[in-house]
Backbone bond lengths (Angstrom), bond angles and torsions (degrees), N, CA, C in turn:
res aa  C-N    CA-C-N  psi(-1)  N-CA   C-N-CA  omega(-1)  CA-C   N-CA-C  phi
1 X - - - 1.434 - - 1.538 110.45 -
2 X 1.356 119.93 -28.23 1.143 129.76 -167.38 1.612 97.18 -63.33
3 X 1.253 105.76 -65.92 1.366 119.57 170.08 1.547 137.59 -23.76
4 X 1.365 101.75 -42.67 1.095 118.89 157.76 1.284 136.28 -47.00
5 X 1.622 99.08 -56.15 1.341 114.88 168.75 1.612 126.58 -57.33
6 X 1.177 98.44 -57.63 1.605 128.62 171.72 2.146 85.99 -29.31
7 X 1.532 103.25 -79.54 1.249 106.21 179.33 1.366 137.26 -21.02
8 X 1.345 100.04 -72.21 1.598 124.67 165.05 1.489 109.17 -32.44
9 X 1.219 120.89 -56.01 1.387 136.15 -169.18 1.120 96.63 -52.30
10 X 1.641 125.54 -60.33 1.499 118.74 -136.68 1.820 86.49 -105.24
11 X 1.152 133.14 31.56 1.573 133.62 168.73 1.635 75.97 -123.81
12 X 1.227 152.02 -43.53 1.376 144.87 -168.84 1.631 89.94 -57.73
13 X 1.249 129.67 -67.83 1.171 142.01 -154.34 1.656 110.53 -68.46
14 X 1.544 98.46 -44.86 1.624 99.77 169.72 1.624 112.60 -76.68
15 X 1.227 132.60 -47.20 1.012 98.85 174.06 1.809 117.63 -79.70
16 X 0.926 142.91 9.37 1.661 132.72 150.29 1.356 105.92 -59.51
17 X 1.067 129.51 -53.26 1.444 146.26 160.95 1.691 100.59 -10.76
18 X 1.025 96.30 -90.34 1.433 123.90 -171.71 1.328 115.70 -47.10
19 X 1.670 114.60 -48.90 1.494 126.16 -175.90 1.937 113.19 -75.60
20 X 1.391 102.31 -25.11 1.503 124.61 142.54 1.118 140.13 -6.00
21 X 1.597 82.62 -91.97 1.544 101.11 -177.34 1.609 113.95 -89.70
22 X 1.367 124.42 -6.88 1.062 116.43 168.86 1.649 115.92 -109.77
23 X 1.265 105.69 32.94 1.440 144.90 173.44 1.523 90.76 -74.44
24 X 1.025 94.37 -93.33 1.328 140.67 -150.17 1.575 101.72 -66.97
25 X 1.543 111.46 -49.44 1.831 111.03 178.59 1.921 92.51 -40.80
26 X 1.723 96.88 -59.68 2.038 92.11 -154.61 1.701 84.20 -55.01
27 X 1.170 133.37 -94.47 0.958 137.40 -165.23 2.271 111.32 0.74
28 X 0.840 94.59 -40.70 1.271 105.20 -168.76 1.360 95.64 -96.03
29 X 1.178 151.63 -31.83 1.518 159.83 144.82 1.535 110.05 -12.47
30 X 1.657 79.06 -75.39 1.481 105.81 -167.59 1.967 91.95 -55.95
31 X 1.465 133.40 -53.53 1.082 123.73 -156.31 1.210 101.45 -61.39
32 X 1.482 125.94 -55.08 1.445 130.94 171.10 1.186 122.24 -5.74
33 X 1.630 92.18 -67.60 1.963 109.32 -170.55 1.534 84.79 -89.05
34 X 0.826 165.09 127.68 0.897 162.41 32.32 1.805 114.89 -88.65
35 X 1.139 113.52 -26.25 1.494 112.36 172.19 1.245 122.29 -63.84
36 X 1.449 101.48 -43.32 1.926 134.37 174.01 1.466 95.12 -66.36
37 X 1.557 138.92 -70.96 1.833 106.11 162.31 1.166 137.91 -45.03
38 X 1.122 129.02 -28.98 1.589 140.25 -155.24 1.680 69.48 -98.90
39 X 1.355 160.85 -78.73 1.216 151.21 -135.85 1.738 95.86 -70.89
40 X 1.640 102.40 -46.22 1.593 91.87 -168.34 1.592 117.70 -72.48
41 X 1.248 124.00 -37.64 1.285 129.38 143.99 1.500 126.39 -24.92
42 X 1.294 117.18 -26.06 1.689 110.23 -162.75 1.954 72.07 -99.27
43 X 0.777 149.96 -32.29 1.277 147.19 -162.38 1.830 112.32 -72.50
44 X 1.685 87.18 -38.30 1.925 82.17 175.98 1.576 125.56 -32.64
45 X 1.134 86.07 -80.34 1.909 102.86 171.61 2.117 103.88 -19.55
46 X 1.301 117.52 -56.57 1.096 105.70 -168.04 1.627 107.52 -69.42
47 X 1.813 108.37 -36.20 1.420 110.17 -169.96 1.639 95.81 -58.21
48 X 1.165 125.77 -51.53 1.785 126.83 -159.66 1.742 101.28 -57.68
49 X 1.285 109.32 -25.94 2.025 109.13 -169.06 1.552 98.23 -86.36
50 X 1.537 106.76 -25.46 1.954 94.23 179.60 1.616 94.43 -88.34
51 X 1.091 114.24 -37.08 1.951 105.34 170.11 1.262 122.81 -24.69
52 X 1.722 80.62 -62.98 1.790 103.56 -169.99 1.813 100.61 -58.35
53 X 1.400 109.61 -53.35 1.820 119.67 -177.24 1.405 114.62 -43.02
54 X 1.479 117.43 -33.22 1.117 134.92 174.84 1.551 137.81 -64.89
55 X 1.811 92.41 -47.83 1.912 111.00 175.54 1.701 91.17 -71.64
56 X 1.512 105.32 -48.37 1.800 100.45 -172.20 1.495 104.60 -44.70
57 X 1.205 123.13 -61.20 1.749 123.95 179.91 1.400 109.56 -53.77
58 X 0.979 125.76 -59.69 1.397 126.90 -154.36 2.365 98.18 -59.65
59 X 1.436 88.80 -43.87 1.453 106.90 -176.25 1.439 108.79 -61.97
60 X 1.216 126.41 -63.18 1.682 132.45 -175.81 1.340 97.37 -71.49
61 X 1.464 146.40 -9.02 1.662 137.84 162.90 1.838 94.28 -89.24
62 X 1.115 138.34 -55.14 1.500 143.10 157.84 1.898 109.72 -11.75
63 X 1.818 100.08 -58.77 1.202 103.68 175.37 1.158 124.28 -61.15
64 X 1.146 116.79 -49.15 1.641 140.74 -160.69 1.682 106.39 -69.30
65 X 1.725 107.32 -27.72 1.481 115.64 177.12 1.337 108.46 -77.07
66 X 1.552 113.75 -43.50 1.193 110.71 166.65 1.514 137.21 -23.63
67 X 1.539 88.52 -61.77 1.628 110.25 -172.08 0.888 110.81 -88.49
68 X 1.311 131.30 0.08 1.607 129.22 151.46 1.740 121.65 -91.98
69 X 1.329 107.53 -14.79 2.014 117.91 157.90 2.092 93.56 -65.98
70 X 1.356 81.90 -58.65 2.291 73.88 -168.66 1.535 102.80 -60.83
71 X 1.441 129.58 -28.39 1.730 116.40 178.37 1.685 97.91 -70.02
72 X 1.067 123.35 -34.55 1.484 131.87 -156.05 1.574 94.30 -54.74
73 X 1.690 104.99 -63.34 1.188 107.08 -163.76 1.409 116.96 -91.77
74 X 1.277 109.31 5.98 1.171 121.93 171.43 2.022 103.51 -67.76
75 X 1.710 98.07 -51.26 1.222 81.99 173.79 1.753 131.22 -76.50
76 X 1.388 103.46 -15.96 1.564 119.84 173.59 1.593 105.65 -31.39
77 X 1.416 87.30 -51.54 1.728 102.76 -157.29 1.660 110.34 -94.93
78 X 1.362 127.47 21.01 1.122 130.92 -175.32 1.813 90.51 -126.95
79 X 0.949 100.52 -26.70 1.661 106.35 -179.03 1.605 111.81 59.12
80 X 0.951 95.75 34.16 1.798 114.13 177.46 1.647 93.75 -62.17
81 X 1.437 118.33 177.82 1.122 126.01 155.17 1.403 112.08 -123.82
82 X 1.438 113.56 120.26 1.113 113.62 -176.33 1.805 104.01 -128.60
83 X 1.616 115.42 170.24 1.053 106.56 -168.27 1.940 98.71 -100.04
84 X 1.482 99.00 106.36 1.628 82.21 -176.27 1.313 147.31 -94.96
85 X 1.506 112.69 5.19 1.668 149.41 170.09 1.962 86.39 -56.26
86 X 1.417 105.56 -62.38 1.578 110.76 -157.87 1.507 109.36 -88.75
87 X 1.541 114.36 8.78 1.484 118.07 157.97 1.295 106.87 -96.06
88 X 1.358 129.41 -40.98 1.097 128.74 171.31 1.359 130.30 -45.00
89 X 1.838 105.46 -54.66 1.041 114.21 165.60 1.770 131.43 -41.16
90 X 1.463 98.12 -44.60 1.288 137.47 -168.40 1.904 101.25 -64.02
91 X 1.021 104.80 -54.31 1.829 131.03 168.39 1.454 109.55 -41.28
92 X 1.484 137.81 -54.87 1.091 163.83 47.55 1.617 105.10 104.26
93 X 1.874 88.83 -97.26 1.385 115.28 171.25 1.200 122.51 -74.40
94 X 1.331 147.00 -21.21 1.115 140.78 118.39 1.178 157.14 -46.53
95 X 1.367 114.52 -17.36 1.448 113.59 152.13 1.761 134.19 -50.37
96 X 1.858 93.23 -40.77 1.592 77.92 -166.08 1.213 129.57 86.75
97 X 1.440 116.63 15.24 1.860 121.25 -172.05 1.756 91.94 -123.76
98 X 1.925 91.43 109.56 1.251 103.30 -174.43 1.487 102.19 -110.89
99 X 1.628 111.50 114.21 1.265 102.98 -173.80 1.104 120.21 -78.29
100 X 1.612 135.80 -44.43 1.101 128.99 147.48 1.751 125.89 -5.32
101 X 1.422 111.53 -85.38 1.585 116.25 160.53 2.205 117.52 -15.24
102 X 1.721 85.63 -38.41 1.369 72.88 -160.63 1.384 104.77 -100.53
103 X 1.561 133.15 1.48 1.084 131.17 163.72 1.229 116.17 -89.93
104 X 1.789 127.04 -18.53 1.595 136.52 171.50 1.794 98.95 -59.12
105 X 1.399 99.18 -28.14 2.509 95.84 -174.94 1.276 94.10 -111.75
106 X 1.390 150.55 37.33 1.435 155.98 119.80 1.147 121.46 -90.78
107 X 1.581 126.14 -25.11 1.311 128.77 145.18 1.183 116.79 -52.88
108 X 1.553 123.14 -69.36 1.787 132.27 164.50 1.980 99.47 -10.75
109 X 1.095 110.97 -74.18 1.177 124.81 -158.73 1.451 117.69 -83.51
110 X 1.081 122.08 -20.60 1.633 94.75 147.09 1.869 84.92 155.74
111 X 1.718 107.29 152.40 1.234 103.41 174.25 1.444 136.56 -66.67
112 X 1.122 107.40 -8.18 1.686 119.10 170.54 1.614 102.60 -65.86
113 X 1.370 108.12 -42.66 1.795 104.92 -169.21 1.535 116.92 -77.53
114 X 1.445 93.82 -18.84 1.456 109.19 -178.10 1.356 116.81 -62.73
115 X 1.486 117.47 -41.30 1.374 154.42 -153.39 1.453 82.53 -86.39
116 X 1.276 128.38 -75.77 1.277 125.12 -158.76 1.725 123.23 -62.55
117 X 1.365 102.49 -30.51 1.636 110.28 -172.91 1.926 84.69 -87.66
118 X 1.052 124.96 -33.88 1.602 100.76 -177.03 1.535 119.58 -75.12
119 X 1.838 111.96 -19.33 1.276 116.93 168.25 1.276 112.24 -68.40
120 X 1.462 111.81 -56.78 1.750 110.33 -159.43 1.355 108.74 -73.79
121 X 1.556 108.13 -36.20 1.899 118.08 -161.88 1.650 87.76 -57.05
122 X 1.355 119.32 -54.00 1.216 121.33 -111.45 1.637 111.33 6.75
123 X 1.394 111.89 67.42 1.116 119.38 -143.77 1.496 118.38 -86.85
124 X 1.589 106.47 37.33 1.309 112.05 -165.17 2.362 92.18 -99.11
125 X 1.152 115.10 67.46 1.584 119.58 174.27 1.638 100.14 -58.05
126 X 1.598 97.62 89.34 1.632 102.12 156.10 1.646 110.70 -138.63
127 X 1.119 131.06 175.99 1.347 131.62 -178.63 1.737 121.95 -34.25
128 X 1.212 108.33 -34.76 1.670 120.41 178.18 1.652 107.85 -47.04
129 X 1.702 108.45 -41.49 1.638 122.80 -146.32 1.414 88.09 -99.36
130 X 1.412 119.99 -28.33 1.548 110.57 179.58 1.570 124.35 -80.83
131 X 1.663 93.87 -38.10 1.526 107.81 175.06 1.420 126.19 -96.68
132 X 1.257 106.62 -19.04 1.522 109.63 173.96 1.965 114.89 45.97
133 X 1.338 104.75 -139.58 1.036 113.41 171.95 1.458 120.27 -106.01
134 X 1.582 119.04 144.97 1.345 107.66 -171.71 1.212 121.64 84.59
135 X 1.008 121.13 -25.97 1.689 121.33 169.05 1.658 125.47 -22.35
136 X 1.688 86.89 -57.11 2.158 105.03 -169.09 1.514 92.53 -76.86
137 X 0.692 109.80 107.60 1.858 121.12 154.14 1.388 121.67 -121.59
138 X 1.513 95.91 121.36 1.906 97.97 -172.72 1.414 101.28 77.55
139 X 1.169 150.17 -6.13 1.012 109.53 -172.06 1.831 113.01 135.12
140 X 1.955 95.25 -50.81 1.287 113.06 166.20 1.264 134.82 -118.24
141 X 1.663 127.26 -165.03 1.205 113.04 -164.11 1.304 86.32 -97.19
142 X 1.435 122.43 148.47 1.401 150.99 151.21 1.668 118.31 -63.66
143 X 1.326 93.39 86.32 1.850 100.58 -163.07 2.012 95.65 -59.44
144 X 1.072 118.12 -45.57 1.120 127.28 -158.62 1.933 105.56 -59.10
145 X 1.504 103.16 -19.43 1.645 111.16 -178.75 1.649 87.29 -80.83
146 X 1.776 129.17 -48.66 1.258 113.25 -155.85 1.609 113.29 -84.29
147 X 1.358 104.08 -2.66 1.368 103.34 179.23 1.464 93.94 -80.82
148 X 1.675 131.16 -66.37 1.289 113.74 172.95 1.397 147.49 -50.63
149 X 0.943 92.62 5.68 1.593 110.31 174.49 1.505 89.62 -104.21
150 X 1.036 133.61 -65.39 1.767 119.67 -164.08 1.649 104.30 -54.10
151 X 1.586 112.31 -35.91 1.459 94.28 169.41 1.469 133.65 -84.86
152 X 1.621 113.27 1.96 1.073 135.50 158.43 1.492 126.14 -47.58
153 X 1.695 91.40 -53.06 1.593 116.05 -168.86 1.510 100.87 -77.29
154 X 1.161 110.69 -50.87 1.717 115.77 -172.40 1.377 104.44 -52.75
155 X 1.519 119.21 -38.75 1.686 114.99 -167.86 1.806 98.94 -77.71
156 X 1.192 115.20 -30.06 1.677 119.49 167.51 1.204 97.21 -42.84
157 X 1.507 125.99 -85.47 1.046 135.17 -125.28 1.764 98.35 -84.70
158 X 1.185 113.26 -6.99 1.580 121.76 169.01 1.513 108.67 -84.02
159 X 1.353 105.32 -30.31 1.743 97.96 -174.16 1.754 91.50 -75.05
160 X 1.632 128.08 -50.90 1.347 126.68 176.77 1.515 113.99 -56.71
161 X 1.419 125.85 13.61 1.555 112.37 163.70 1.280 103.74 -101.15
162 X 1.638 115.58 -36.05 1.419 116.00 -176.69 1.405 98.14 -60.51
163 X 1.173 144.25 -76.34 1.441 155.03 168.36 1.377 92.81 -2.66
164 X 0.888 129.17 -60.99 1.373 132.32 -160.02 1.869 120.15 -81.82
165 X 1.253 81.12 -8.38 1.694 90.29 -174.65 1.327 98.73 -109.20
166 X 0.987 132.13 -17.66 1.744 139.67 177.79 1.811 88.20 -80.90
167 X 1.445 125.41 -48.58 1.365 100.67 -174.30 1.436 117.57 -72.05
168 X 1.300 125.12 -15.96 1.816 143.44 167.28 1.240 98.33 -44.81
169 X 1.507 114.63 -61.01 1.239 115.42 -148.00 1.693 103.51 -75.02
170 X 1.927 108.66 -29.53 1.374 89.58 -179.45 1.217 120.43 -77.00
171 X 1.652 137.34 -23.29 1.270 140.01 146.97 1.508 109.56 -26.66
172 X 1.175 107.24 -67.22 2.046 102.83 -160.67 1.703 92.52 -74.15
173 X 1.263 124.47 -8.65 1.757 104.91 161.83 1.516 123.02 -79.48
174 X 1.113 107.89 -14.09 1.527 126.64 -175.24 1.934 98.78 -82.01
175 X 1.094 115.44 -62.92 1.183 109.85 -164.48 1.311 108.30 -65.39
Protein backbone atom coordinates (compact mmCIF):
# COMPACT_ATOMS: atom_id res chain seq x y z
CA UNK A 1 0.00 0.00 0.00
CA UNK A 2 2.82 2.09 0.82
CA UNK A 3 3.82 1.81 -2.64
CA UNK A 4 1.05 2.95 -3.98
CA UNK A 5 1.14 5.99 -2.37
CA UNK A 6 4.78 6.65 -2.85
CA UNK A 7 3.49 6.31 -6.68
CA UNK A 8 0.60 8.50 -6.78
CA UNK A 9 2.74 11.19 -5.33
CA UNK A 10 5.46 11.20 -7.78
CA UNK A 11 2.73 11.24 -11.05
CA UNK A 12 1.12 14.09 -8.57
CA UNK A 13 4.48 15.76 -8.70
CA UNK A 14 5.24 15.02 -12.37
CA UNK A 15 2.37 16.08 -13.65
CA UNK A 16 2.42 19.63 -11.51
CA UNK A 17 5.72 19.63 -13.00
CA UNK A 18 4.60 19.56 -16.32
CA UNK A 19 1.29 21.64 -16.00
CA UNK A 20 3.94 24.26 -14.58
CA UNK A 21 6.16 24.70 -16.78
CA UNK A 22 3.98 24.93 -19.59
CA UNK A 23 2.17 27.42 -17.42
CA UNK A 24 4.49 29.55 -17.37
CA UNK A 25 6.35 28.99 -21.12
CA UNK A 26 2.61 30.64 -22.62
CA UNK A 27 2.57 32.99 -19.93
CA UNK A 28 5.95 34.22 -20.91
CA UNK A 29 4.98 33.95 -24.73
CA UNK A 30 2.20 35.89 -24.35
CA UNK A 31 4.55 38.61 -22.37
CA UNK A 32 7.05 38.51 -25.17
CA UNK A 33 4.49 39.35 -27.88
CA UNK A 34 3.09 41.63 -26.17
CA UNK A 35 6.33 43.61 -25.34
CA UNK A 36 7.35 43.14 -29.18
CA UNK A 37 3.76 45.11 -29.91
CA UNK A 38 3.85 47.58 -27.29
CA UNK A 39 7.71 48.12 -28.68
CA UNK A 40 6.44 48.08 -32.34
CA UNK A 41 3.73 50.47 -31.68
CA UNK A 42 5.92 53.02 -29.78
CA UNK A 43 7.80 53.11 -33.21
CA UNK A 44 4.69 54.20 -35.40
CA UNK A 45 4.84 57.83 -34.61
CA UNK A 46 8.52 57.83 -35.88
CA UNK A 47 7.61 55.53 -39.05
CA UNK A 48 4.55 58.22 -40.03
CA UNK A 49 7.35 61.53 -39.67
CA UNK A 50 9.89 59.62 -42.18
CA UNK A 51 6.57 58.92 -44.37
CA UNK A 52 5.60 62.31 -44.03
CA UNK A 53 9.78 63.36 -44.84
CA UNK A 54 9.40 61.30 -47.71
CA UNK A 55 5.85 62.49 -49.62
CA UNK A 56 7.47 66.15 -48.72
CA UNK A 57 10.63 65.07 -50.99
CA UNK A 58 9.23 63.05 -53.39
CA UNK A 59 6.45 66.11 -53.87
CA UNK A 60 8.80 69.35 -53.97
CA UNK A 61 11.21 67.13 -56.64
CA UNK A 62 7.48 66.28 -58.45
CA UNK A 63 7.21 70.16 -58.48
CA UNK A 64 10.48 71.14 -59.55
CA UNK A 65 10.02 68.44 -62.61
CA UNK A 66 7.14 70.12 -63.41
CA UNK A 67 8.64 73.44 -63.89
CA UNK A 68 11.25 72.22 -65.79
CA UNK A 69 8.48 70.24 -68.55
CA UNK A 70 6.82 74.18 -68.67
CA UNK A 71 10.68 75.76 -69.14
CA UNK A 72 11.24 72.81 -71.58
CA UNK A 73 8.50 73.77 -73.70
CA UNK A 74 8.70 77.01 -73.09
CA UNK A 75 11.86 76.72 -74.98
CA UNK A 76 10.30 74.19 -77.66
CA UNK A 77 8.12 76.95 -78.61
CA UNK A 78 10.50 79.89 -78.79
CA UNK A 79 12.70 77.71 -81.01
CA UNK A 80 15.69 79.23 -79.38
CA UNK A 81 18.69 77.09 -79.49
CA UNK A 82 19.65 76.04 -76.44
CA UNK A 83 22.11 73.47 -75.23
CA UNK A 84 19.80 70.79 -73.70
CA UNK A 85 22.02 67.69 -72.45
CA UNK A 86 23.67 70.68 -70.10
CA UNK A 87 20.20 71.99 -68.92
CA UNK A 88 19.29 68.79 -68.13
CA UNK A 89 22.25 68.02 -66.54
CA UNK A 90 22.05 71.31 -64.81
CA UNK A 91 18.16 70.31 -63.58
CA UNK A 92 19.82 67.38 -62.05
CA UNK A 93 22.30 69.02 -59.76
CA UNK A 94 20.08 71.26 -58.46
CA UNK A 95 17.33 69.62 -57.42
CA UNK A 96 18.62 67.78 -54.52
CA UNK A 97 16.45 64.49 -55.01
CA UNK A 98 18.60 61.86 -53.47
CA UNK A 99 17.22 58.64 -54.23
CA UNK A 100 19.29 56.63 -52.31
CA UNK A 101 18.40 58.88 -49.02
CA UNK A 102 14.94 58.10 -49.85
CA UNK A 103 14.96 54.42 -50.09
CA UNK A 104 17.57 54.20 -46.78
CA UNK A 105 13.74 55.93 -44.71
CA UNK A 106 11.50 53.34 -46.67
CA UNK A 107 13.72 50.74 -45.54
CA UNK A 108 13.50 52.40 -41.79
CA UNK A 109 9.84 51.93 -42.18
CA UNK A 110 8.95 48.80 -43.11
CA UNK A 111 9.34 46.34 -46.15
CA UNK A 112 6.14 47.05 -47.85
CA UNK A 113 7.40 50.83 -48.26
CA UNK A 114 10.58 49.71 -49.35
CA UNK A 115 9.03 47.66 -52.12
CA UNK A 116 6.97 50.41 -53.24
CA UNK A 117 9.44 53.49 -53.53
CA UNK A 118 11.92 50.99 -55.41
CA UNK A 119 8.98 49.99 -57.81
CA UNK A 120 7.38 53.33 -58.50
CA UNK A 121 10.62 55.75 -57.85
CA UNK A 122 12.65 53.69 -59.77
CA UNK A 123 13.75 56.63 -58.25
CA UNK A 124 17.17 56.87 -59.44
CA UNK A 125 16.23 60.66 -61.84
CA UNK A 126 19.42 60.76 -63.95
CA UNK A 127 19.83 61.21 -67.72
CA UNK A 128 18.88 57.39 -68.62
CA UNK A 129 15.03 58.17 -67.13
CA UNK A 130 14.84 61.41 -69.06
CA UNK A 131 16.29 60.24 -72.32
CA UNK A 132 15.64 56.76 -72.48
CA UNK A 133 15.75 55.42 -75.84
CA UNK A 134 15.47 57.38 -78.98
CA UNK A 135 16.15 60.56 -77.64
CA UNK A 136 19.45 61.49 -80.24
CA UNK A 137 17.90 62.14 -83.48
CA UNK A 138 20.02 63.73 -86.19
CA UNK A 139 22.48 64.30 -84.22
CA UNK A 140 20.42 65.98 -81.27
CA UNK A 141 18.38 65.63 -78.35
CA UNK A 142 14.71 65.22 -79.16
CA UNK A 143 13.24 67.76 -76.63
CA UNK A 144 9.78 66.47 -77.39
CA UNK A 145 10.94 62.66 -75.88
CA UNK A 146 12.26 64.76 -72.63
CA UNK A 147 9.30 66.68 -72.18
CA UNK A 148 7.33 63.32 -72.25
CA UNK A 149 9.20 61.69 -70.11
CA UNK A 150 9.16 64.59 -67.46
CA UNK A 151 5.42 64.20 -67.72
CA UNK A 152 5.81 60.61 -67.53
CA UNK A 153 7.95 60.85 -64.41
CA UNK A 154 5.77 63.44 -62.61
CA UNK A 155 2.59 61.10 -63.05
CA UNK A 156 5.07 58.23 -61.37
CA UNK A 157 6.06 60.10 -58.81
CA UNK A 158 2.27 61.12 -58.01
CA UNK A 159 1.17 57.53 -58.06
CA UNK A 160 4.46 57.08 -55.32
CA UNK A 161 2.91 59.85 -53.02
CA UNK A 162 -0.39 58.15 -52.99
CA UNK A 163 1.52 54.85 -52.19
CA UNK A 164 2.90 56.49 -49.58
CA UNK A 165 -0.04 57.98 -47.97
CA UNK A 166 -1.97 54.66 -47.94
CA UNK A 167 1.14 53.42 -45.87
CA UNK A 168 0.52 56.71 -43.29
CA UNK A 169 -2.71 55.90 -43.08
CA UNK A 170 -2.00 52.25 -42.03
CA UNK A 171 0.39 53.47 -39.26
CA UNK A 172 -2.07 56.27 -37.88
CA UNK A 173 -4.81 53.25 -37.83
CA UNK A 174 -2.62 51.26 -35.70
CA UNK A 175 -1.86 53.79 -33.15
Amino acid sequence: MFDIIKFIKDWETLLSGILSGALAGILTYLGVMLTLKKQAKSEYPKKLVTIDEMIDTVHKFRWRLSDFELFLIKIKESKENHDLENLINNFYLDSNFNSDELLSKAAFVDKETYQIVLHYGKCTPNEMKLFGYGVVWKGKIDIDHVINSCRGYTDELLVLMDKLGVRAQYYLDRI
